[in-house]
C-alpha positions in Angstrom: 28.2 58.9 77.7 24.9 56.4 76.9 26.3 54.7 80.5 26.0 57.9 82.1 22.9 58.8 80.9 21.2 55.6 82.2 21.7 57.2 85.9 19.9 60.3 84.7 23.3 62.5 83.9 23.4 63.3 80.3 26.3 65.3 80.7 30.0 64.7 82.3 30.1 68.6 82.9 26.4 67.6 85.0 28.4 65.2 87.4 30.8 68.1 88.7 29.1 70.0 92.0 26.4 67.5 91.3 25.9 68.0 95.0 24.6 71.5 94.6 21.6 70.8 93.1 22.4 73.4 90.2 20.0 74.1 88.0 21.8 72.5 84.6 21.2 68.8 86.5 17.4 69.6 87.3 17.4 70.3 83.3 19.3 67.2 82.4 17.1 64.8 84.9 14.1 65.4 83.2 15.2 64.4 79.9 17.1 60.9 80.3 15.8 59.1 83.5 13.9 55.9 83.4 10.6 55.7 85.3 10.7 59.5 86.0 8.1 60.4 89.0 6.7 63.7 89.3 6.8 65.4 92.7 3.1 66.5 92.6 3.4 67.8 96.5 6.9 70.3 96.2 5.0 73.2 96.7 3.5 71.6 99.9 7.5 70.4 101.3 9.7 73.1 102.7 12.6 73.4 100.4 14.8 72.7 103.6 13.1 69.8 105.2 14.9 67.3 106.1 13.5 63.9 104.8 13.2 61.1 106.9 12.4 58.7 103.7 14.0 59.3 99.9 13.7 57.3 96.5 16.9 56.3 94.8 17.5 55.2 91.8 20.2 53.2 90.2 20.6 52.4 86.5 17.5 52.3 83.9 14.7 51.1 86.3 15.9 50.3 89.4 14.7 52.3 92.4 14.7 51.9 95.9 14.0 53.2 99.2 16.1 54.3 101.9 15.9 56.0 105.6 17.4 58.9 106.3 19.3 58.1 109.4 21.9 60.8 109.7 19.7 63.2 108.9 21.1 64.8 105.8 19.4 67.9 103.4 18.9 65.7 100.5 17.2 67.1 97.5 16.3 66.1 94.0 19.4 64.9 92.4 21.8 64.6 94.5 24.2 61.8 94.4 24.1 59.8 97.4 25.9 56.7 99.0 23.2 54.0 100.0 23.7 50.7 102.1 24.4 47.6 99.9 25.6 44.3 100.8 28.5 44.3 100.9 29.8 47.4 100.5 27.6 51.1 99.3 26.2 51.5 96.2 26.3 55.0 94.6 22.5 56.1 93.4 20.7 59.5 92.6 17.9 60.9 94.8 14.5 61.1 92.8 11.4 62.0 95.3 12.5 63.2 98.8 9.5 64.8 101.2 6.1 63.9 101.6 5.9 62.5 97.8 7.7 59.3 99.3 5.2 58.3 101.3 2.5 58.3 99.0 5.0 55.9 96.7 5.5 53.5 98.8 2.1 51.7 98.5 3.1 51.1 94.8 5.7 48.7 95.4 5.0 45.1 94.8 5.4 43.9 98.2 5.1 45.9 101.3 7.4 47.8 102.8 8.4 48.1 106.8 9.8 51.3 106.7 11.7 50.2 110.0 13.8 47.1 107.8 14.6 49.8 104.9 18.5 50.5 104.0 20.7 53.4 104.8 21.8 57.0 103.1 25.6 56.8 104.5 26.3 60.4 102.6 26.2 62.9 99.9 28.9 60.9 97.4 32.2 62.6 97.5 34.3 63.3 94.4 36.3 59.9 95.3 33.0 58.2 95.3 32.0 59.9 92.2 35.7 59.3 90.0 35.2 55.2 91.4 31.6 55.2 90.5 32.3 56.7 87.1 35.0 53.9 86.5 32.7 51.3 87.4 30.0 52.5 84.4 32.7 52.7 81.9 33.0 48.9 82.3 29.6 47.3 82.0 29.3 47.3 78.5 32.4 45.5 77.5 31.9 43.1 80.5 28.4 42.4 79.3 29.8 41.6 75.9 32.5 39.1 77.2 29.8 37.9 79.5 28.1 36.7 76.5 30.5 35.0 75.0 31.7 33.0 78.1 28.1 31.8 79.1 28.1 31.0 74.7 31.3 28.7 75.3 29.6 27.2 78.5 26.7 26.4 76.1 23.9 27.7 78.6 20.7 28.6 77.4 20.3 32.0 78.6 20.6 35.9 77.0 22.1 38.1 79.6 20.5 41.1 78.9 22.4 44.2 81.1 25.4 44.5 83.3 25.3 46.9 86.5 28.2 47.6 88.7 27.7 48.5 92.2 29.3 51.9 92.6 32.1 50.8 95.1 33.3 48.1 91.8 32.6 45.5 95.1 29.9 43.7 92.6 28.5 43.2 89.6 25.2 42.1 88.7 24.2 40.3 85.7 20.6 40.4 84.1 20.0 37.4 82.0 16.6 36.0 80.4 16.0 32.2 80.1 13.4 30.0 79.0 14.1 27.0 81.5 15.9 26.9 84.5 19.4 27.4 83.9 22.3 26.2 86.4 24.9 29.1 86.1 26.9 28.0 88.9 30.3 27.1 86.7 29.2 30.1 85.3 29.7 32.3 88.5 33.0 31.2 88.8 34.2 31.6 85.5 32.9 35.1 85.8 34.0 36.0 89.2 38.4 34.6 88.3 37.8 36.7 84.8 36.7 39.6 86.4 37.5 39.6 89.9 34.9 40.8 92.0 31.7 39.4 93.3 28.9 38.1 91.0 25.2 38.4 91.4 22.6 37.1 88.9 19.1 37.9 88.4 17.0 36.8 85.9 14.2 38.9 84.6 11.3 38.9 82.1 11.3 40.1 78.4 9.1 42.9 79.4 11.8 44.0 82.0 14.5 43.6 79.6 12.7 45.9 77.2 12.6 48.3 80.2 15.8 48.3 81.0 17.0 48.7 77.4 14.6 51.3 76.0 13.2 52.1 72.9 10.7 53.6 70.2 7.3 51.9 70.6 5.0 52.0 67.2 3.2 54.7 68.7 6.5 57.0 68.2 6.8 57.7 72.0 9.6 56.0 74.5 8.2 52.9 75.5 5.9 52.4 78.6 7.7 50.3 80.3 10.9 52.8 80.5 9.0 55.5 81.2 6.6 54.8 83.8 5.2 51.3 84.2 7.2 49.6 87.1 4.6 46.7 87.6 3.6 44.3 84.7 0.2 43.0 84.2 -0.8 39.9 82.5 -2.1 40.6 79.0 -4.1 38.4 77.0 -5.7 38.3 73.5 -8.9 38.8 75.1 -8.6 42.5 75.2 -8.1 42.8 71.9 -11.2 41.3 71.6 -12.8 43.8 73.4 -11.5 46.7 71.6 -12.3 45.2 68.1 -8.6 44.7 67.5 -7.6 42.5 65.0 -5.5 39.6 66.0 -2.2 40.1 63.7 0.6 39.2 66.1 2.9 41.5 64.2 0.9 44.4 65.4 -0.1 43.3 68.7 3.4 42.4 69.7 5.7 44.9 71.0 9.7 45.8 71.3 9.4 42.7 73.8 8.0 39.6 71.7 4.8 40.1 74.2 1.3 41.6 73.5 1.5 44.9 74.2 0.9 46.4 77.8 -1.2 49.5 76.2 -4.1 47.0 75.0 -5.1 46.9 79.2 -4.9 50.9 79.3 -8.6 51.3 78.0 -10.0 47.8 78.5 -12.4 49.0 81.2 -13.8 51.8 79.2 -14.7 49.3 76.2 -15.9 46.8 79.3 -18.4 49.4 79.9 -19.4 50.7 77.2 -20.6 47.0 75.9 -22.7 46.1 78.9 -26.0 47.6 76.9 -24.8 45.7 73.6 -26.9 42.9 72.3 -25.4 39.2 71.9 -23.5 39.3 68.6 -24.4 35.7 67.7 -28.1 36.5 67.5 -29.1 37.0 63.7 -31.2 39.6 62.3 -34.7 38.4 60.4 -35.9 40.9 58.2 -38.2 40.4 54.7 -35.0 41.0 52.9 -33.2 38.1 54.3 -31.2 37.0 57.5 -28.2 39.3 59.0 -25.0 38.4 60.2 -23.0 40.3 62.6 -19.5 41.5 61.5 -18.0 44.8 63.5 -19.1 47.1 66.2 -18.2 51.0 66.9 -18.6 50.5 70.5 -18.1 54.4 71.3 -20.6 55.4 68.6 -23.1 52.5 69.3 -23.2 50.9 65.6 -23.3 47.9 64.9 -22.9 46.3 61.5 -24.4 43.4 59.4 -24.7 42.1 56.3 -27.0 40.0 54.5 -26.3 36.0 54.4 -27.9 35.5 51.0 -26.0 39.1 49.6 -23.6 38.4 47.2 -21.5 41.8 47.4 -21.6 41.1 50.9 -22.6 45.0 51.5 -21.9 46.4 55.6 -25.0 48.1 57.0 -24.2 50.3 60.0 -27.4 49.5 62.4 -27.9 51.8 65.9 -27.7 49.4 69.2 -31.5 50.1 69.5 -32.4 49.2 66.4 -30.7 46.0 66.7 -32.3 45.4 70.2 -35.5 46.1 68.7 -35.4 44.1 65.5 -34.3 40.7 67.8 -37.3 41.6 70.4 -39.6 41.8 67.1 -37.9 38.3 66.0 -38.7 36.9 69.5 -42.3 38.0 68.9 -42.3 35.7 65.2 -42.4 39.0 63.6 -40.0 40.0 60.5 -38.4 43.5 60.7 -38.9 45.5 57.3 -35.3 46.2 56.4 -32.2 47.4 58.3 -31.4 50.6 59.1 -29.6 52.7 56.4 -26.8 55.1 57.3 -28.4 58.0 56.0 -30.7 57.2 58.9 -28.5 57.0 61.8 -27.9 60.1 63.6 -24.7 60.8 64.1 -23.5 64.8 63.9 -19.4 64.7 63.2 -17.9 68.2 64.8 -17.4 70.9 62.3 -14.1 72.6 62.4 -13.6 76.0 61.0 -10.2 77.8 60.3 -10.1 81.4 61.6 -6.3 82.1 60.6 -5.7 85.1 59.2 -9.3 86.4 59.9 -8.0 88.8 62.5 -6.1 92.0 61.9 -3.0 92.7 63.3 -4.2 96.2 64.4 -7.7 95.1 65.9 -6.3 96.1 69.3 -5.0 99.3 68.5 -8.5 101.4 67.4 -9.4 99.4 70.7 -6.5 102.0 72.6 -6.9 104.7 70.6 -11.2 104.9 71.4 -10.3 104.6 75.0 -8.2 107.6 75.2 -10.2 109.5 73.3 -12.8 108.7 75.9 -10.7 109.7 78.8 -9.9 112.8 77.2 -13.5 113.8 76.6 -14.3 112.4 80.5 -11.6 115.1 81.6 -13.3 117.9 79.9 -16.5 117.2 80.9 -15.1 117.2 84.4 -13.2 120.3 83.9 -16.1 122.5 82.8 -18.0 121.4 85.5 
């Protein structure tokens, strides 16, 4: 069932009249598919257009894009048989319309829509019991995978296992450090399990993809859900944000910093453009200050004093701190540093209204408007 579910069918009872687009499969796809696109322009596509272009996707995050030649009624999940080499591959319709279009600029490289593979059909049930079949034996072909390449003594993980859905050919994910020659591999693989044998290797990012998980934050990971290209993330953002550098936080499911330090980068970028030099140290009468932590988004900066043996924090505003450096530039000595009671910073109040409200409030409400109709109609009566 965790096979199945990797195609976006939580449910064997989902994969019978899974070309009818019932309404128990729309349910289920939301719910289990990697990299799940919203379809922001439906109400905008007939419901019986005909789609020249459709997005398919395989298992976990693989997706692809395929013309519409025969001109088929293809909807949201249907099960559809796509042109491989060799053979067909058996994949489930994601985005079909206009949507499509508008996806096809985020690919990595760019697309001719003119060299793009073929929808052959809506998968029959043959294709469906075959495709099935094929699913059932990934995992224990990954596992034996593992030990083979382990006896050949090649330094390589491989990762995932996908069949194609005609059982024509298998392809192997593996991770590897160094360039790894897997040709005596290939064969061993191909006489054990008799079919064709096709390897890819991919980064530990993309294996966490594929695999899935729990990030820290307690949601599904990012790069499952909806990230489909990486980007390169250094320790410098954390920087930026104030993080501290402890690789056990930093790190993610993966082993690599986490893609979530670049989602607010720019905003911190921004914000620190007005921000004085944080190597520049404060002169008052009291003693020199040293820098040690900023609230960017608040615009506090705090110091302490060199010579201060408790080694107290004083929260000082972005102007102050401007203003004591253009007063050091002058030779002159600031009088102290700006206390906290001093800076002005109003935290939202909250109040809790439960239980404030009666239960009846809207019936006296009812009650005063009939009596006001009634008295209307006598009025009108008697005139």
């Amino acid at each position: 069932m965790d096979s199945l579910m990797a195609r976006g069918c939580c449910s064997e009872q989902a994969l019978s009249g899974v070309n009818e687009n019932k309404e128990k499969l729309t349910s289920y796809f939301n719910s289990c598919s990697k990299l799940e696109a919203f379809n922001w322009l439906r109400e905008l596509s007939g419901n019986f257009d005909i789609p020249d272009i459709v997005e398919v996707r395989f298992k976990n995050t693989r997706k692809g894009y395929y013309r519409n030649v025969n001109g088929l009624r293809l909807k949201r999940g249907d099960i559809v048989a796509v042109e491989s080499s060799p053979g067909h591959d058996i994949g489930i319709v994601t985005l079909a319309g206009d949507i499509v279009h508008k996806q096809l600029p985020k690919a990595k490289h760019e697309i001719d829509i003119n060299d793009l593979r073929k929808v052959y059909r809506k998968a029959k049930q043959v294709d469906i019991e075959k495709w099935k079949e094929a699913i059932e034996l990934e995992r224990d072909v990954m596992l034996e995978s593992r030990k083979i390449a382990e006896k050949l003594k090649l330094d390589m993980k491989i990762g995932d296992v996908e069949y194609q859905g005609d059982k024509t050919k298998a392809i192997f994910y593996y991770i590897a450090d160094e360039r790894v020659d897997f040709r005596e591999l290939i064969k061993v693989l191909a006489d054990t399990f008799r079919t064709r044998i096709e390897m890819r290797q991919i980064g530990a990012r993309q294996e966490a993809g594929k695999i899935g998980g729990v990030g820290t934050c307690g949601r599904e990971l990012c790069c499952t859900t909806f990230i489909t290209n990486f980007v390169s993330v250094t320790t410098q953002a954390a920087r930026f944000q104030e993080v501290s550098l402890n690789p056990q936080k930093l790190a993610g499911q993966c082993g690599k910093l986490k893609c979530c330090l670049n989602y607010e980068l720019a905003g911190y970028i921004e914000a620190q453009k007005d921000f004085p030099d944080r190597g520049i140290m404060l002169k008052t009468k009291k003693g020199e200050a040293t820098y040690q932590k900023t609230d960017i988004y608040r615009g506090i900066m705090w110091y302490t004093y060199r010579d201060d043996k408790i080694q107290t924090i004083y929260p000082v505003s972005v102007e102050r701190v401007k203003e004591i450096i253009r007063m050091n530039k002058e030779g002159n000595l600031a009088d102290d540093l700006i206390s906290v009671e001093k800076i002005e910073w109003n935290p939202p109040e909250f109040s809790n209204d439960v239980g404030k409200e009666s239960l009846t409030r809207f019936d006296a409400t009812r009650s005063g408007t009939k009596k006001s109709s009634k008295r209307s109609r006598k009025k009108y009566r008697r005139n």
